[in-house]
C-alpha positions as CSV (number, residue, x, y, z in Angstrom):
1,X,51.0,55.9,-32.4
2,X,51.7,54.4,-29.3
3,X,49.8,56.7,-27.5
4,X,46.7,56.2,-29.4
5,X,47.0,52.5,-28.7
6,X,47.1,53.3,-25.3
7,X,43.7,55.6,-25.1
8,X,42.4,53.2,-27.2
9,X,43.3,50.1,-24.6
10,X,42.4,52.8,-21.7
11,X,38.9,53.1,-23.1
12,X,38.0,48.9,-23.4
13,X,39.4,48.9,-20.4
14,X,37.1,51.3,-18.8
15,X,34.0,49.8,-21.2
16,X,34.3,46.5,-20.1
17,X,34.4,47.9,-16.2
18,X,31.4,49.7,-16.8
19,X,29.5,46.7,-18.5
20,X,30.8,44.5,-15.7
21,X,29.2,46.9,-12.9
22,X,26.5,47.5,-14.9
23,X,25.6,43.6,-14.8
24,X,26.4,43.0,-11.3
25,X,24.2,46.0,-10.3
26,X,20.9,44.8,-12.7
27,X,21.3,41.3,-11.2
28,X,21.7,42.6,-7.4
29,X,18.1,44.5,-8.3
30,X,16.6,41.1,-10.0
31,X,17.8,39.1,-7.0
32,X,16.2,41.9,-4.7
33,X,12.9,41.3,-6.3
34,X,13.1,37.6,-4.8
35,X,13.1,38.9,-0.9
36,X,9.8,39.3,0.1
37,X,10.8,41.3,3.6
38,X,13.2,43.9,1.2
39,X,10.0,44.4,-0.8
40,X,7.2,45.1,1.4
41,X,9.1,46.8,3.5
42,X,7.8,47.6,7.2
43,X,4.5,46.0,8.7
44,X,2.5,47.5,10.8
45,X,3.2,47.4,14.0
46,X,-0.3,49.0,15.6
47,X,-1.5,47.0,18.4
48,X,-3.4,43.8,16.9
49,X,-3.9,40.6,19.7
50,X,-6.4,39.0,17.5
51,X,-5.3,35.2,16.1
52,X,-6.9,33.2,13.7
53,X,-8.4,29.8,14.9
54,X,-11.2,28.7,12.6
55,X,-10.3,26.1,10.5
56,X,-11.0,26.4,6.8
57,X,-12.0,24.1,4.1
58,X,-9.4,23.7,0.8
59,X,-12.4,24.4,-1.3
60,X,-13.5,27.4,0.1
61,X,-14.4,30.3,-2.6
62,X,-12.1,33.3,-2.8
63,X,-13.2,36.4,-3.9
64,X,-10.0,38.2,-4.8
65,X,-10.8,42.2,-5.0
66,X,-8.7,45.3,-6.5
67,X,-9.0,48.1,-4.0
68,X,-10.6,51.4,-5.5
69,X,-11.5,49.4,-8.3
70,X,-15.3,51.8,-8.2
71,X,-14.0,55.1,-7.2
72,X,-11.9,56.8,-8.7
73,X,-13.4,59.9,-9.4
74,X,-14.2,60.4,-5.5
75,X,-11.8,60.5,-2.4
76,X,-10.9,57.4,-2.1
77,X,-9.6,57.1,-5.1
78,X,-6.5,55.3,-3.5
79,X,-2.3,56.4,-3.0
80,X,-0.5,58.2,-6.4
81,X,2.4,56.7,-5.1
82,X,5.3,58.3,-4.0
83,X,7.3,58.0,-7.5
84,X,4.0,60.7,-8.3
85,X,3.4,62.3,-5.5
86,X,6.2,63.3,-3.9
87,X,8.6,63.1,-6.8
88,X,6.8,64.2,-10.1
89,X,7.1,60.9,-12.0
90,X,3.8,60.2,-14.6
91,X,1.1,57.9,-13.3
92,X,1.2,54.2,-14.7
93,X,-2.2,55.4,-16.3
94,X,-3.6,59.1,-16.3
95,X,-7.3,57.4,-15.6
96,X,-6.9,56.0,-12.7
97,X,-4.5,56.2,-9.4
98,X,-1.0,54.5,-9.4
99,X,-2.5,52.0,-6.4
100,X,-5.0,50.9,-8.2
101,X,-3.3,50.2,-11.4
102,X,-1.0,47.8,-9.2
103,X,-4.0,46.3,-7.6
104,X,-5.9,45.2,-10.5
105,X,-2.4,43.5,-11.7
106,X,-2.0,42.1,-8.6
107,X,-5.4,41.1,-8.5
108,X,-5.2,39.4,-12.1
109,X,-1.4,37.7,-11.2
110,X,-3.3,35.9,-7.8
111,X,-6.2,34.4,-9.7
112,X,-4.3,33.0,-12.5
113,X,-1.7,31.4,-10.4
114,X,-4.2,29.9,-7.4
115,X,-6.4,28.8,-10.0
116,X,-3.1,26.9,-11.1
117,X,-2.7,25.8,-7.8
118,X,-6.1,24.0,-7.4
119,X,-8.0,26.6,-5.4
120,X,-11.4,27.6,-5.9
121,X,-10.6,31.1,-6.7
122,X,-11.8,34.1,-9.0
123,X,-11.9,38.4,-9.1
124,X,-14.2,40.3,-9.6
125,X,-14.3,44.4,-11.2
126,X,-16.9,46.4,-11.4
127,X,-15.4,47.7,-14.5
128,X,-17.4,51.2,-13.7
129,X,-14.7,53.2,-11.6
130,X,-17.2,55.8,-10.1
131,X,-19.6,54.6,-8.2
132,X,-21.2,56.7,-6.0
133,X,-23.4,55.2,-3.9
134,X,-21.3,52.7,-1.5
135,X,-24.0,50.4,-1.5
136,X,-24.6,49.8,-5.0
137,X,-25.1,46.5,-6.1
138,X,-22.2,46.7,-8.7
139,X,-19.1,47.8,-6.2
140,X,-17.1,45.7,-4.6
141,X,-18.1,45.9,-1.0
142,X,-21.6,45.0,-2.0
143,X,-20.3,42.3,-4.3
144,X,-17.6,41.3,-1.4
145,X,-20.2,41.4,1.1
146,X,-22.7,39.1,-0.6
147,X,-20.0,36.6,-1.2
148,X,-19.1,36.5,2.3
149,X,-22.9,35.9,3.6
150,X,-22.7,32.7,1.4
151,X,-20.1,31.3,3.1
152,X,-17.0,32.4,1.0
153,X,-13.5,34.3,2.0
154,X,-13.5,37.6,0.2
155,X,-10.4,39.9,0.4
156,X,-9.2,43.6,-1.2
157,X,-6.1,44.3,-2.0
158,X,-4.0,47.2,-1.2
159,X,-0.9,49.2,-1.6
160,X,-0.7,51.6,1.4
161,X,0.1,55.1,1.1
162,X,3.6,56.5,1.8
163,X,6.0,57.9,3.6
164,X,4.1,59.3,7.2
165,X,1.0,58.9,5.6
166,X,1.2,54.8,5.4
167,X,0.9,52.3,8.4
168,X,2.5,49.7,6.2
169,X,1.9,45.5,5.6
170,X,-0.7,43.5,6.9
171,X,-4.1,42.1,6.9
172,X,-7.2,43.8,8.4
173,X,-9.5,40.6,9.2
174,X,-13.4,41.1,9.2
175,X,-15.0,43.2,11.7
176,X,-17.6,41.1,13.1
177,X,-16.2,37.5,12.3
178,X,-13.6,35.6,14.5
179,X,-10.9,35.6,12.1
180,X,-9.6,32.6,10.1
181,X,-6.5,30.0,9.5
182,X,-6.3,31.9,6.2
183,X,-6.4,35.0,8.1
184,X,-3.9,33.8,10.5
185,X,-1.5,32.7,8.2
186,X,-1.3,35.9,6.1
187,X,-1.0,38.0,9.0
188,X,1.8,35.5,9.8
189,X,3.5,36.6,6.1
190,X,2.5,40.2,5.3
191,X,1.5,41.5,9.3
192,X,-1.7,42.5,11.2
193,X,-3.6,45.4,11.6
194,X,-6.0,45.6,14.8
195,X,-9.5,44.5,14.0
196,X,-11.2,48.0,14.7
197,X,-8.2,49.6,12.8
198,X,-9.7,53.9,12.8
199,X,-12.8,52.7,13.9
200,X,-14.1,49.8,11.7
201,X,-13.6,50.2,8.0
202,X,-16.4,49.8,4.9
203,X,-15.0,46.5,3.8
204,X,-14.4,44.6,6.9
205,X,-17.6,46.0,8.1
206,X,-18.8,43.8,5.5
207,X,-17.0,41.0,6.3
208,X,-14.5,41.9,3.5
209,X,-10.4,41.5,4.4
210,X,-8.1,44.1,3.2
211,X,-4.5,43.1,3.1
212,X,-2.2,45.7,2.8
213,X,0.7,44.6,0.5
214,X,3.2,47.7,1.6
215,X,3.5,51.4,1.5
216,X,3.8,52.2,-1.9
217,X,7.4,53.9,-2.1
218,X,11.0,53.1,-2.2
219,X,11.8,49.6,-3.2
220,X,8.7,48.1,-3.3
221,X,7.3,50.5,-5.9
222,X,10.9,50.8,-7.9
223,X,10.5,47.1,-8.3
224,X,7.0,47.5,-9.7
225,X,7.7,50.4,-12.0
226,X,11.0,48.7,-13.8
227,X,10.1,47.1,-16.6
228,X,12.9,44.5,-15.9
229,X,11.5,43.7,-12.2
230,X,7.8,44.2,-12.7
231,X,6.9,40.8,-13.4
232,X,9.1,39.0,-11.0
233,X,8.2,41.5,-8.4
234,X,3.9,41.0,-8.8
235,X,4.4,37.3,-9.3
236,X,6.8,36.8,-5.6
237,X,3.6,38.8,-4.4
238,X,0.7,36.6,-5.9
239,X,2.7,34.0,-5.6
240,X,3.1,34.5,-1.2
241,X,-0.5,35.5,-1.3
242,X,-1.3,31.8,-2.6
243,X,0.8,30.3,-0.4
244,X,0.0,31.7,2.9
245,X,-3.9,30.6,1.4
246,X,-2.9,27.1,0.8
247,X,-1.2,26.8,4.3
248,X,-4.5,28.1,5.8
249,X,-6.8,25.4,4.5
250,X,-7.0,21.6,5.4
């Protein structure tokens, strides 16, 4: 009898251990969400000299775009991830790559809390995600590029691609444009790309930035894909997004 009490005792001891580390090891993951550099990861750390010096009005439109957001069926459909790629986990949605999924709730997450925040802000999807033709009204670097002639501050967002294949953070400013206080203070957050970063690419050719948010692997995407960090994780990122645009404005 004795020794049952015992085994018994043995095993509350050892099940109120387990909950214990259990506990301290979801918090220490929920508490990681909350550091931006443990996130993101590396930034790029390419050659970029360029610093942004225009001043910029509080009122200025945004035009916050999902990268990939018009073609998916083609190559640049955008990264699977590494969770897919490399280690044979499902995509967040069989239609449509794993970086693009994240970018559309990124995308959403940033408008609905700098619209909270007073700015003059809004996204736009093409809703069609194969577009051919790259200069069709309906995709976003035509959409992007239009908005940009008028005066406004468009900018795609990203998750790079991982492991060797990914640079990491930063913002690639527009091609032809000095770059902003906006810019500046972005860069200052998430990194900096150079401005002719492999030649010039589509959307900054059209006066479109891309920001990078980080290679999509390790803890970065772990944070996005558990359902208990997911939220906290996309809304630090919207969240620094809206802040570096509200300390680049007068």
């Amino acid at each position: 009898m004795a020794k049952k009490l015992l085994n018994i005792l043995k095993l509350i001891i050892f099940l109120i251990t387990f909950f214990y580390f259990y506990q301290l090891f979801s918090a220490r993951n929920l508490n990681i969400a909350a550091n931006l550099d443990l996130i993101i990861g590396e930034s790029s750390n390419l050659p970029a000299t360029w610093v942004g010096i225009l001043d910029v009005d509080k009122n200025i439109p945004i035009l916050i775009l999902a990268g990939h957001a018009d073609s998916q069926g083609l190559a640049g459909a955008g990264t699977p991830g590494e969770a897919v790629h490399k280690f044979g986990l499902k995509p967040m949605d069989p239609e449509i790559s794993d970086e693009l999924f994240w970018n559309l709730k990124l995308q959403e997450s940033i408008v609905q809390l700098g619209k909270k925040k007073g700015l003059n802000i809004r996204s736009y999807d093409p809703e069609i995600r194969n577009i051919d033709d790259a200069n069709d009204p309906r995709t976003n670097w035509s959409v992007g590029s239009k908005f940009a002639k008028r005066g406004g501050y468009a900018i795609e967002i990203h998750f790079d691609a991982y492991g060797k294949y990914g640079v990491g953070a930063g913002l690639i400013p527009p091609f032809s444009e000095t770059p902003n206080k906006i810019d500046e203070s972005i860069a200052r957050t998430f990194g900096r790309f150079p401005v002719s970063f492999r030649g010039g690419l589509g959307a900054p050719r059209r006066q479109i930035r891309i920001l990078e948010i980080g290679k999509l692997e390790g803890l970065l995407e772990k944070n996005l894909r558990n359902l208990k960090t997911r939220r906290k994780t996309i809304k630090l990122l919207a969240n620094e997004i809206i802040q570096a645009f509200l300390n680049g404005t007068i």
